[in-house]
MARTORMAR-878085 format. One record per atom (N, C-alpha, C): residue in one letter; atom name; x, y, z. Coordinates in nm, 4 decimals. Example, Ala and Ser with C-alpha at 12.3 -4.5 7.8 and 13.67 -1.06 7.14 Angstrom:
BEGIN
A / N / 1.3190 / -0.5690 / 0.7800
A / CA / 1.2300 / -0.4500 / 0.7800
A / C / 1.3200 / -0.3300 / 0.7800
S / N / 1.2850 / -0.2250 / 0.7080
S / CA / 1.3670 / -0.1060 / 0.7140
S / C / 1.2900 / 0.0030 / 0.7870
***
This chain:
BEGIN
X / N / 0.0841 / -0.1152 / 0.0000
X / CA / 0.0000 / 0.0000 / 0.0000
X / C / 0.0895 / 0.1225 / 0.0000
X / N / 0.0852 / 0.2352 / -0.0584
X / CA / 0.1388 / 0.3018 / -0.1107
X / C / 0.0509 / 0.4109 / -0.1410
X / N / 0.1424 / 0.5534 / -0.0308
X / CA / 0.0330 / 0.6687 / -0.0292
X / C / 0.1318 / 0.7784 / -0.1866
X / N / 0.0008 / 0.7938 / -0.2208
X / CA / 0.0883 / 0.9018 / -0.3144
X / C / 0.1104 / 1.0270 / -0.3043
X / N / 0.3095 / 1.0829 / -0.3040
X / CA / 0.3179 / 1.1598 / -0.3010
X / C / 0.4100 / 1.2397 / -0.4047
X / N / 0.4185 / 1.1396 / -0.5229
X / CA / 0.4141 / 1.2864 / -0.6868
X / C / 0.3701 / 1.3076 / -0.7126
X / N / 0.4349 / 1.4080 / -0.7843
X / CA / 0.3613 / 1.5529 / -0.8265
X / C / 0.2348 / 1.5162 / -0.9234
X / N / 0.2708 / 1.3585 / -1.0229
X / CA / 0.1314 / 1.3207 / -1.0678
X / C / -0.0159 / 1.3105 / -0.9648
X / N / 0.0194 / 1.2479 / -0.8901
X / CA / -0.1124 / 1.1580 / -0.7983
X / C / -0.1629 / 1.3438 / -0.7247
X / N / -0.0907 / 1.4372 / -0.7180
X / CA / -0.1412 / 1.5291 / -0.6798
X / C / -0.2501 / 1.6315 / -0.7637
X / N / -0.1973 / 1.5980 / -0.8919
X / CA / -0.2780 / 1.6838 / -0.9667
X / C / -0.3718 / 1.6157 / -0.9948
X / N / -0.4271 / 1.4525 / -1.0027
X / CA / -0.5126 / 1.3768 / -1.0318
X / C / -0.6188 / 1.3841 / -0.9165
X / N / -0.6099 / 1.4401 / -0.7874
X / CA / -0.6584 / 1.4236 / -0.6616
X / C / -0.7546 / 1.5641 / -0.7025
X / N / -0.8613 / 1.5116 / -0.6394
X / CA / -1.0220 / 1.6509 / -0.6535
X / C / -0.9306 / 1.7190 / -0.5477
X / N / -0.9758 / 1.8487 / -0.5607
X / CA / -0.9637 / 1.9601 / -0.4685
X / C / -1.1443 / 2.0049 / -0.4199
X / N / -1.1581 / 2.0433 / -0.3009
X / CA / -1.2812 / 2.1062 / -0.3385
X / C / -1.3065 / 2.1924 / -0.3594
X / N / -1.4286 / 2.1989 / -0.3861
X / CA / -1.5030 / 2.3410 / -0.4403
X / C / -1.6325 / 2.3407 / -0.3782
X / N / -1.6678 / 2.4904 / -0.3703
X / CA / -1.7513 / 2.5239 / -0.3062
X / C / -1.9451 / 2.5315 / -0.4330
X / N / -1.9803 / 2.4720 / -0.3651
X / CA / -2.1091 / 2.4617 / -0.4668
X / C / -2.1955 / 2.5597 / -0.4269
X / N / -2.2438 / 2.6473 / -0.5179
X / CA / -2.3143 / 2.8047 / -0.5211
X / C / -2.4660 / 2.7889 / -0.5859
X / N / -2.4889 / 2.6345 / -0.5836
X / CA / -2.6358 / 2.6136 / -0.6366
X / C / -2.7371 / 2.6654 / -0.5069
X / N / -2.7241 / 2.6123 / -0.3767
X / CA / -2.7543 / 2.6754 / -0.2169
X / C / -2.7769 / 2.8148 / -0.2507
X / N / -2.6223 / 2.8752 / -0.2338
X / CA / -2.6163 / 3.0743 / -0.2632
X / C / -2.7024 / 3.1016 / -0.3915
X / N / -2.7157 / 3.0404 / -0.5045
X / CA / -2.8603 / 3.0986 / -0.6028
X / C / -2.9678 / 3.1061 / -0.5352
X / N / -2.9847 / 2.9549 / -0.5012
X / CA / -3.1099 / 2.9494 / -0.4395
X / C / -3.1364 / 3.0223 / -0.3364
X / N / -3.0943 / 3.0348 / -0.2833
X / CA / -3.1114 / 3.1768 / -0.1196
X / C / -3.1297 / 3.2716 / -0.1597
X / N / -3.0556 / 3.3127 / -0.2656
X / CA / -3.0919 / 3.5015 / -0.2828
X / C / -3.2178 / 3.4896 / -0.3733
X / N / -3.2439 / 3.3953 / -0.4985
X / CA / -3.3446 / 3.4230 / -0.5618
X / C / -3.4451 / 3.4119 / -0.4672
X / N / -3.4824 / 3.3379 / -0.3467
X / CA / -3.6293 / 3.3308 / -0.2945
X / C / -3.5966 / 3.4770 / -0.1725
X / N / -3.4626 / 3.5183 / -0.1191
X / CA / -3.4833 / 3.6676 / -0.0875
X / C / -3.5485 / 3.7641 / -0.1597
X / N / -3.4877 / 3.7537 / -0.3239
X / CA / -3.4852 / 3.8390 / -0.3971
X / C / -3.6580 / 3.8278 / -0.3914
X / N / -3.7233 / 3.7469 / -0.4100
X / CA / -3.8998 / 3.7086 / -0.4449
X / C / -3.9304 / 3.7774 / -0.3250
X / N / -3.9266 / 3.7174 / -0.2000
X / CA / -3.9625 / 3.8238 / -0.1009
X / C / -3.9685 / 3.9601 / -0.0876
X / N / -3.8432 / 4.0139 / -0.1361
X / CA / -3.8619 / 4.1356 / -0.1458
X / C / -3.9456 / 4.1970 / -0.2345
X / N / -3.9345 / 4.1630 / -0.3465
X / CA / -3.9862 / 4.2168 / -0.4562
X / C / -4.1705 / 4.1911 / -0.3945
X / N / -4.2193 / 4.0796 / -0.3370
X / CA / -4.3476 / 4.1426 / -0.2762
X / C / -4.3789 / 4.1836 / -0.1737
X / N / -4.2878 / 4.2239 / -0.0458
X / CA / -4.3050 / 4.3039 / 0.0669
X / C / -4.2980 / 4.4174 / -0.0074
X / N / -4.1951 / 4.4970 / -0.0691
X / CA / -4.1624 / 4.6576 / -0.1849
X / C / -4.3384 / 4.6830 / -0.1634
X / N / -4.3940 / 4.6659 / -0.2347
X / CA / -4.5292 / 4.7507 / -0.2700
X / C / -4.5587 / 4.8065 / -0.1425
X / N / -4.6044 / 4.7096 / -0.0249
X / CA / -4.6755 / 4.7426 / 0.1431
X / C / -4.6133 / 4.8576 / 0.1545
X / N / -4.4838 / 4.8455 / 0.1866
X / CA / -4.3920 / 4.9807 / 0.2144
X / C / -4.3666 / 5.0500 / 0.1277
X / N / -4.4634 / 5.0982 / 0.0597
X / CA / -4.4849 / 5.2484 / 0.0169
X / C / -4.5838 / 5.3067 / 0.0490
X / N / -4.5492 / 5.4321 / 0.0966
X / CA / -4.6861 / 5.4735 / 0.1604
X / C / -4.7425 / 5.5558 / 0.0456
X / N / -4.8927 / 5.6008 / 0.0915
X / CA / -4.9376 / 5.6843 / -0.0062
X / C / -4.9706 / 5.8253 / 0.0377
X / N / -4.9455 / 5.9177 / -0.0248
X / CA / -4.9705 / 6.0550 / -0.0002
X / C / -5.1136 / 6.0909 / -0.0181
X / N / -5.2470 / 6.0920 / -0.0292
X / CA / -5.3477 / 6.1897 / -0.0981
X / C / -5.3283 / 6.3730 / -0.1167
X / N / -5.3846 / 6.3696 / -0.2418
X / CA / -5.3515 / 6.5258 / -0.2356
X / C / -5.4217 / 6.5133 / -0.3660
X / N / -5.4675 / 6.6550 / -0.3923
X / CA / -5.5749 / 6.7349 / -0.4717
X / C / -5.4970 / 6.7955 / -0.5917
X / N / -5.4541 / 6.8101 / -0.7131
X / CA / -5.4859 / 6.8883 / -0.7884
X / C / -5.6025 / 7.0336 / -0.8006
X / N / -5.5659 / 7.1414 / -0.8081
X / CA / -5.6480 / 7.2111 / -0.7996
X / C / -5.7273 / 7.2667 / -0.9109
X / N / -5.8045 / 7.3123 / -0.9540
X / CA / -5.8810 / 7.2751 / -1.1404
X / C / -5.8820 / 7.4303 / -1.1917
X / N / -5.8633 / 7.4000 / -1.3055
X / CA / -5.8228 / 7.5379 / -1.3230
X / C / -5.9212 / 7.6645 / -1.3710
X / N / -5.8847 / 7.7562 / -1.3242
X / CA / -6.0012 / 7.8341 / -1.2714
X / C / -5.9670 / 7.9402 / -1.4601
X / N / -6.0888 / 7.9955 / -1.4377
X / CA / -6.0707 / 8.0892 / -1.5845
X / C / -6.0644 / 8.2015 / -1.5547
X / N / -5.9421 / 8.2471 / -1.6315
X / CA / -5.9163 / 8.4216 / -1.6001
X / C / -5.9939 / 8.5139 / -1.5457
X / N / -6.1260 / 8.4895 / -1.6446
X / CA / -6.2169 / 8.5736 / -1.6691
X / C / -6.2540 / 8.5793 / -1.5228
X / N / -6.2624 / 8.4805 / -1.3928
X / CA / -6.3929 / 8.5228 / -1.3456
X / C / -6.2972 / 8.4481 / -1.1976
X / N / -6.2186 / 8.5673 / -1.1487
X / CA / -6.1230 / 8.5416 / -1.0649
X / C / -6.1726 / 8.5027 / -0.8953
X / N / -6.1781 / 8.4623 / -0.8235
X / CA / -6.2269 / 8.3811 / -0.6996
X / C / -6.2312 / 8.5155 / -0.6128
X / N / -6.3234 / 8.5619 / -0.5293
X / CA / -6.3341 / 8.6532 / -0.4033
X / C / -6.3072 / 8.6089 / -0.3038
X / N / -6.3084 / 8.7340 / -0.1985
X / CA / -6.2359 / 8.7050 / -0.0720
X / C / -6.4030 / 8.6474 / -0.0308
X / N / -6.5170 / 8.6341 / -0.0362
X / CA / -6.6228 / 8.5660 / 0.0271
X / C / -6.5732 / 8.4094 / -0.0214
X / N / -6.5033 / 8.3476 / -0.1306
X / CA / -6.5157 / 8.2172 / -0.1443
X / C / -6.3690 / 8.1359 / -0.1058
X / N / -6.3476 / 8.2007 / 0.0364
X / CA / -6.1982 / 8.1950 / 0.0904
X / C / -6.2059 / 8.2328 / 0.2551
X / N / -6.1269 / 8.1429 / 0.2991
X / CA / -6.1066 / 8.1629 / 0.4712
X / C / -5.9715 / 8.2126 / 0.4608
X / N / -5.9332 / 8.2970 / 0.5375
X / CA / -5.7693 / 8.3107 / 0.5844
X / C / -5.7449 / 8.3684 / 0.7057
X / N / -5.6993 / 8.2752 / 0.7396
X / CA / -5.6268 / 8.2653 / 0.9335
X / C / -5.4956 / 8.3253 / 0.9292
X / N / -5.4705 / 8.4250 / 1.0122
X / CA / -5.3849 / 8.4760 / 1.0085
X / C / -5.3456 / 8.4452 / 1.1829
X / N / -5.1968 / 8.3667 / 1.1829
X / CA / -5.1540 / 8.4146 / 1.3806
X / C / -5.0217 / 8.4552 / 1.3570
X / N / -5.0209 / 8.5995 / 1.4271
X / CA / -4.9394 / 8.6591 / 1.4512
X / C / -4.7958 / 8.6296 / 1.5402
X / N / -4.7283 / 8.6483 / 1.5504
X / CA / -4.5930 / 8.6601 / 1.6232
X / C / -4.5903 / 8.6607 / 1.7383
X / N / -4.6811 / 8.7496 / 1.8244
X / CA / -4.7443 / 8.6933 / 1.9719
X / C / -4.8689 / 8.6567 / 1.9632
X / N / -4.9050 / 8.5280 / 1.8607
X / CA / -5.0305 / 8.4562 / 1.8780
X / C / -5.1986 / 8.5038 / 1.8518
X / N / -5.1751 / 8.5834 / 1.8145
X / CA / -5.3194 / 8.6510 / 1.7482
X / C / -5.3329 / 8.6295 / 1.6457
X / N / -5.4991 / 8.5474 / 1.6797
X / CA / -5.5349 / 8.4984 / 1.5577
X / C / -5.6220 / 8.6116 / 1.5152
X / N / -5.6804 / 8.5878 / 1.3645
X / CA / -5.7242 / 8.6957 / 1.2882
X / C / -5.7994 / 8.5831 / 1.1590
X / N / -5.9412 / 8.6109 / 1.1497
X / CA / -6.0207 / 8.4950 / 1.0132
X / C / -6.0559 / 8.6183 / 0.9436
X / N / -6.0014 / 8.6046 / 0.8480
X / CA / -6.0567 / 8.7362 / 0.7570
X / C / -6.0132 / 8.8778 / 0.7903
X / N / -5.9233 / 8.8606 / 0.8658
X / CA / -5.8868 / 9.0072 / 0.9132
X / C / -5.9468 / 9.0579 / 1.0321
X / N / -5.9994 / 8.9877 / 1.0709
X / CA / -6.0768 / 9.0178 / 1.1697
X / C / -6.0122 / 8.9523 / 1.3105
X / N / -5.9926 / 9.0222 / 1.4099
X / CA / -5.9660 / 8.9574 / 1.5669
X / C / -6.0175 / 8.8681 / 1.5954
X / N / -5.9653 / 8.7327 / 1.6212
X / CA / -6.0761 / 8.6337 / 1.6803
X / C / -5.9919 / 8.5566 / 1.8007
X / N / -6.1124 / 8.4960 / 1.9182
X / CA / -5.9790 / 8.4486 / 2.0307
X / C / -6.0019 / 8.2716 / 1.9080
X / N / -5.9131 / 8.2042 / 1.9654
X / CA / -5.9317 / 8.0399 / 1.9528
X / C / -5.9987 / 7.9923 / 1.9946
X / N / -6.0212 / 8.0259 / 2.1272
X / CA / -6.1445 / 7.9406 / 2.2063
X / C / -6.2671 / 7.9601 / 2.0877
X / N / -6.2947 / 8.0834 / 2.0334
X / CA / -6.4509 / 8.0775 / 1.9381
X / C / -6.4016 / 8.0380 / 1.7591
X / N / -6.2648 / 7.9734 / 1.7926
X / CA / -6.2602 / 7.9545 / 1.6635
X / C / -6.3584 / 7.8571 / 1.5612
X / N / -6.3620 / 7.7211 / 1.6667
X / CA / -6.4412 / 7.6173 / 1.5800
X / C / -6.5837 / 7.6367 / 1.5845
X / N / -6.6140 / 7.7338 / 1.6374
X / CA / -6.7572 / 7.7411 / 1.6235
X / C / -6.7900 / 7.8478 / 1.5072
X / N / -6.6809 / 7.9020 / 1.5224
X / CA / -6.7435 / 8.0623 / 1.4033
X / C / -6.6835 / 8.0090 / 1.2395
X / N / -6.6023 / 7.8526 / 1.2465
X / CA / -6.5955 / 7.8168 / 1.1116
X / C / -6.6896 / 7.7123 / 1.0818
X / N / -6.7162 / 7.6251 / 1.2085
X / CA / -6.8828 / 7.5361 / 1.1666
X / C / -6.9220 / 7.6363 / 1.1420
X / N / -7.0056 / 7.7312 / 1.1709
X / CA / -7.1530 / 7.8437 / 1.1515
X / C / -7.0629 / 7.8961 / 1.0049
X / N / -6.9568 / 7.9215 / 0.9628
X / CA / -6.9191 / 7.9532 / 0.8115
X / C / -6.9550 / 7.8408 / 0.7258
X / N / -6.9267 / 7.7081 / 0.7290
X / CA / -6.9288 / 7.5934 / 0.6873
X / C / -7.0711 / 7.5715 / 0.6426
X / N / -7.1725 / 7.6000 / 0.7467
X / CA / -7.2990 / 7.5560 / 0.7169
X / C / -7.3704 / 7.6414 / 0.6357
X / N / -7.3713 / 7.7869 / 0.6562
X / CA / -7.3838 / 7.8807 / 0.5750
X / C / -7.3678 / 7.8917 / 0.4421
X / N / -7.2201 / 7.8401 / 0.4089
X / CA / -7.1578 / 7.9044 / 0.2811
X / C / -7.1254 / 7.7890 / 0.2091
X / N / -7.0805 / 7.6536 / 0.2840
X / CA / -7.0717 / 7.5414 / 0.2188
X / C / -6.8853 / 7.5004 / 0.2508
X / N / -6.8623 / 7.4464 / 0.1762
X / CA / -6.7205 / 7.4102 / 0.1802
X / C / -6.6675 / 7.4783 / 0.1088
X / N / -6.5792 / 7.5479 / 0.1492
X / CA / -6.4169 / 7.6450 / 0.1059
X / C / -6.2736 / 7.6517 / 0.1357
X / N / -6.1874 / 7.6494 / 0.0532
X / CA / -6.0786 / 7.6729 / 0.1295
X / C / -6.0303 / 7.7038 / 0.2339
X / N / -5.9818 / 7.6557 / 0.3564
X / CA / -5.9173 / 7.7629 / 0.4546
X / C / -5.7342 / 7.8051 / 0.4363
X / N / -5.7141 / 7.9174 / 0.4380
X / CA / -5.5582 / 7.9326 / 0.3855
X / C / -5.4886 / 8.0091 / 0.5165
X / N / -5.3823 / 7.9593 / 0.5314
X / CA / -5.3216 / 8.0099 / 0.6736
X / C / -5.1902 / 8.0843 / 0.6297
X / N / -5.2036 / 8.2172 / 0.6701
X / CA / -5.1023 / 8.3207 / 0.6928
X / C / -5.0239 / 8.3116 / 0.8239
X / N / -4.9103 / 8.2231 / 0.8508
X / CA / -4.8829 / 8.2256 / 0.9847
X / C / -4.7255 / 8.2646 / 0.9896
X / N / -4.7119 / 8.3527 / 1.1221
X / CA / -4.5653 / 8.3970 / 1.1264
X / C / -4.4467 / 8.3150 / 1.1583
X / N / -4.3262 / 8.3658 / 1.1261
X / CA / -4.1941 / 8.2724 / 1.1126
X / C / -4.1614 / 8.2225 / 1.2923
X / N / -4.2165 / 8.2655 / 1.3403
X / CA / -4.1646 / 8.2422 / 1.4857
X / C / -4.2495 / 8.1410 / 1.6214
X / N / -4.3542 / 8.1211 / 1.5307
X / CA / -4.4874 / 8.0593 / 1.6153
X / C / -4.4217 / 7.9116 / 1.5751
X / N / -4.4164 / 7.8383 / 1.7020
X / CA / -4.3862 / 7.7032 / 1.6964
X / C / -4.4723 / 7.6341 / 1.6149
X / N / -4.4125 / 7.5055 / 1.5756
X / CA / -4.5302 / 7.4369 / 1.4898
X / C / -4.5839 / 7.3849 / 1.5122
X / N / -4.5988 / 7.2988 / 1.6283
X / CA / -4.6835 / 7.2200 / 1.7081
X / C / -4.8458 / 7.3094 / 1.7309
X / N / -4.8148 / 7.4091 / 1.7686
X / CA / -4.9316 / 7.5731 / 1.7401
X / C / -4.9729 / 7.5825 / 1.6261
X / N / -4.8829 / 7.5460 / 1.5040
X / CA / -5.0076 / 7.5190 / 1.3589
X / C / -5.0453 / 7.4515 / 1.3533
X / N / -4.9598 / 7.3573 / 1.3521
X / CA / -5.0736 / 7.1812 / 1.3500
X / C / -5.1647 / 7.1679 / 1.4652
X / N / -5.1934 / 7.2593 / 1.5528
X / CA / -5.3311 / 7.2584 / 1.6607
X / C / -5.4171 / 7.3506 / 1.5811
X / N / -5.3877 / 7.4390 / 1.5421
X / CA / -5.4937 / 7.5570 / 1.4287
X / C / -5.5384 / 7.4789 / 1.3458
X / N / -5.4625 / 7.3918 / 1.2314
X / CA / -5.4755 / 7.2983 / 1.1000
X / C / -5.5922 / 7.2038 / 1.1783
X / N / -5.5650 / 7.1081 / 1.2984
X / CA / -5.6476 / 7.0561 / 1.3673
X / C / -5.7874 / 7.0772 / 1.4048
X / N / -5.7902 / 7.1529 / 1.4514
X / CA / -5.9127 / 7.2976 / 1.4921
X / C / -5.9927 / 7.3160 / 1.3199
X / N / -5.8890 / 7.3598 / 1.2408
X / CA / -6.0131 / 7.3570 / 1.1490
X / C / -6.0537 / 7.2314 / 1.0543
X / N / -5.9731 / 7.1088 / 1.0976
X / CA / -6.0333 / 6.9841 / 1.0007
X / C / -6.1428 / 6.9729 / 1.0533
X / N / -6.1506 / 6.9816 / 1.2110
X / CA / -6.2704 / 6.9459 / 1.3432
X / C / -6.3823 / 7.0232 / 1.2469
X / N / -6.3950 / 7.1144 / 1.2466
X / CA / -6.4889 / 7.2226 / 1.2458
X / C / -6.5028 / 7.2197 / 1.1007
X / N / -6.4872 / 7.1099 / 0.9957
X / CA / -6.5597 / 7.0902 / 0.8575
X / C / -6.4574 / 7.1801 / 0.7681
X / N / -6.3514 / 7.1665 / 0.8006
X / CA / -6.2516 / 7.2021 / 0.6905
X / C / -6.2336 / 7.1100 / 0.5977
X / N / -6.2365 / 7.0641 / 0.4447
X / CA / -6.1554 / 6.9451 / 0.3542
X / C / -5.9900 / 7.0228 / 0.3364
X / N / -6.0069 / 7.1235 / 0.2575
X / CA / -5.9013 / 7.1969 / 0.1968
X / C / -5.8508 / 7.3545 / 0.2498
X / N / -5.6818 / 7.3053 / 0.3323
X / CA / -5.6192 / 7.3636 / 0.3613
X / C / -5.5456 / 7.3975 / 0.2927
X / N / -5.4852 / 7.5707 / 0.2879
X / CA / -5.3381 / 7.5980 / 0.2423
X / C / -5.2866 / 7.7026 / 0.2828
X / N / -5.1417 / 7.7250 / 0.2426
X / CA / -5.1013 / 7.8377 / 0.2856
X / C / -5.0294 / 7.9450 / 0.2042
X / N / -5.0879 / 8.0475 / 0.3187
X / CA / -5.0700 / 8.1983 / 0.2045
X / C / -4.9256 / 8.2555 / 0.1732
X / N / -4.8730 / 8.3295 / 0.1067
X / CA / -4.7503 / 8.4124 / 0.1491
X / C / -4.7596 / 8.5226 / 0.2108
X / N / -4.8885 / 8.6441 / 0.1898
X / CA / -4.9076 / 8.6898 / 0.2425
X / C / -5.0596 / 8.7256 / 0.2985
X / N / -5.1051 / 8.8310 / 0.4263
X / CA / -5.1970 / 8.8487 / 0.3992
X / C / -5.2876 / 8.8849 / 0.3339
X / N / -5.2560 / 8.9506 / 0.2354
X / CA / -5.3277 / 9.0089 / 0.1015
X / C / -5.3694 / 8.9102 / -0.0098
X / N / -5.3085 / 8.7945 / 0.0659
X / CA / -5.3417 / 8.6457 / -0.0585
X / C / -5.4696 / 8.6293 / -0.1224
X / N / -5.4823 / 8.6369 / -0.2291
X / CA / -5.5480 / 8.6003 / -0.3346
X / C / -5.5122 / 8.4500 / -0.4016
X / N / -5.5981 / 8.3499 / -0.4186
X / CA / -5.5872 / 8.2438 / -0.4731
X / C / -5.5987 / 8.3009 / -0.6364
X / N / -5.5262 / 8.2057 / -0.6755
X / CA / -5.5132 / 8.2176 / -0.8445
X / C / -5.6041 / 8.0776 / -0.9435
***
């Protein structure tokens, strides 16, 4: 008996190798997974297009809300002084009246935001659909 050690019997001897049929198979059924979890995790935004209005016959300040809060917190609907506490009631009693309209918010650079998103709040409550915001107070929708 006789172990071989020339240089023939060495090159005739398997070496191994690593078989990558496993590693296909693993990533293609990752790869499948992913490809149908992807859709779930996307979320969706809703949002409006706005339709386009004709030159001719330009929108008034009656078919428009605008909230204005000031820098030390004064609010203002239409230009007008209003506290918060009577806010959601004096835009239901607009709402029912006039129907559904825009509300557009003029608000200053210094008012925390947690304080808009309680205003924005306040008026979804009180029969707001469509919010936006102004640049200035003199805003006119186009």
């Amino acid at each position: 008996m006789a172990f071989g050690t020339s240089s023939r019997s060495r090159a005739t001897s398997s070496k191994p190798q690593i078989n990558v049929t496993p590693l296909i198979d693993v990533v293609l059924v990752v790869l499948i997974m992913l490809m149908m979890i992807a859709p779930s995790l996307s979320r969706k935004i809703d949002f409006e297009l706005p339709k386009q209005v004709s030159i001719l016959e330009p929108p008034t300040r009656a078919s428009q809300i605008l909230l204005t809060l000031g820098a030390h917190g004064e609010l203002r609907l239409n230009n007008e002084p209003l506290d918060q506490g009577s806010l959601p009631a004096r835009l239901h009693a607009i709402f029912e009246s006039s129907g559904k309209m825009p509300v557009f918010f003029h608000i200053d650079d210094q008012i925390p935001y947690g304080n808009v998103v309680h205003l924005m709040d306040v008026c979804r409550g009180a029969g707001a659909t469509t919010l936006g915001l102004a640049d200035s107070p003199d805003f006119e929708p186009r």
